[in-house]
C-alpha positions in Angstrom: 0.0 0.0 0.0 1.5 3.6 -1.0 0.2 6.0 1.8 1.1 9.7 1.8 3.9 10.7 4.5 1.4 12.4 6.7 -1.4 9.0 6.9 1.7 7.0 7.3 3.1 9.0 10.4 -0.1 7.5 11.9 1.5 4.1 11.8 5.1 4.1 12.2 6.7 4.0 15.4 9.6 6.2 14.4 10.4 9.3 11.9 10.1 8.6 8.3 13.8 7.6 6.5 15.2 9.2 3.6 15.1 6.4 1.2 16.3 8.9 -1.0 19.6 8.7 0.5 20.3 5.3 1.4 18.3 1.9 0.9 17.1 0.6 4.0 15.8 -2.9 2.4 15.3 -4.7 -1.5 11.5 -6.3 -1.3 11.6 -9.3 -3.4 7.8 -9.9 -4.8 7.4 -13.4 -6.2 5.4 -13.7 -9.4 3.7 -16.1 -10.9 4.7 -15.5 -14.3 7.5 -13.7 -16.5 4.5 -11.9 -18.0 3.4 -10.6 -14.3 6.7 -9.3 -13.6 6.7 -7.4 -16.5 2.9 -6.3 -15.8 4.2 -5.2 -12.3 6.6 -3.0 -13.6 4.5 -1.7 -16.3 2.0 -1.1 -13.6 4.7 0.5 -11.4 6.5 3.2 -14.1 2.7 4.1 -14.9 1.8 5.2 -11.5 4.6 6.6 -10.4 7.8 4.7 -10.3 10.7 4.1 -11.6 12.3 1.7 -13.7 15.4 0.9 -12.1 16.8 -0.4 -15.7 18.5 -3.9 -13.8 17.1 -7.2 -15.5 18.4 -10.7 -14.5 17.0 -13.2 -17.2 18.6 -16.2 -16.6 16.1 -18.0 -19.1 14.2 -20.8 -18.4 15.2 -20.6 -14.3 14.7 -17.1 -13.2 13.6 -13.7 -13.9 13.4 -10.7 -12.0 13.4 -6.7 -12.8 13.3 -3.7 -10.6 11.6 -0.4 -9.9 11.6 2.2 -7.0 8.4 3.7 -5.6 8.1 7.2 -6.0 10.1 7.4 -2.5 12.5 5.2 -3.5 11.9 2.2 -2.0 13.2 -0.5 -3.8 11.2 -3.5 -5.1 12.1 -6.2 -7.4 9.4 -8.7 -8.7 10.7 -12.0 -9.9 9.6 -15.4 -11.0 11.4 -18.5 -10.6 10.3 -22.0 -12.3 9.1 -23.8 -9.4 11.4 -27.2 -10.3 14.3 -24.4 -8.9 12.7 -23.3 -5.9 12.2 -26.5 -4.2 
């Protein structure tokens, strides 16, 4: 959930970070599909965020991109066959 700064102040326990400064944490979200990674992102970049221009396509086992929200937070949707992540 994106919240503006002042609705999020309601629920965190301590000031805000800069994210814009450092990166406080890289949120891996696990797809179902290469096509929904690439729909996330798509979604991402048009609400908002940015493409972080990193791709790891390592064919048939793994895919993942990147984008930051617009207060750069880091995520990075991915799929991975399901044979590889057992």
């Amino acid at each position: 959930m994106i919240l503006s700064h002042p609705f999020f102040e309601g629920f965190a326990p301590r000031p805000i970070a800069d994210s814009t400064k450092s990166t406080g944490a890289i949120y891996a979200i696990s797809c179902e599909t290469r096509d929904a990674v690439d729909a996330m992102m798509a979604a991402a970049v048009a609400n908002g965020g940015h493409d972080n221009d990193k791709v790891q396509d390592m064919e048939a086992f793994m895919y993942n991109r990147s984008f930051s929200d617009p207060d750069d937070h880091v995520f990075e949707p991915m799929w991975m066959t399901p044979d590889a992540a057992n």
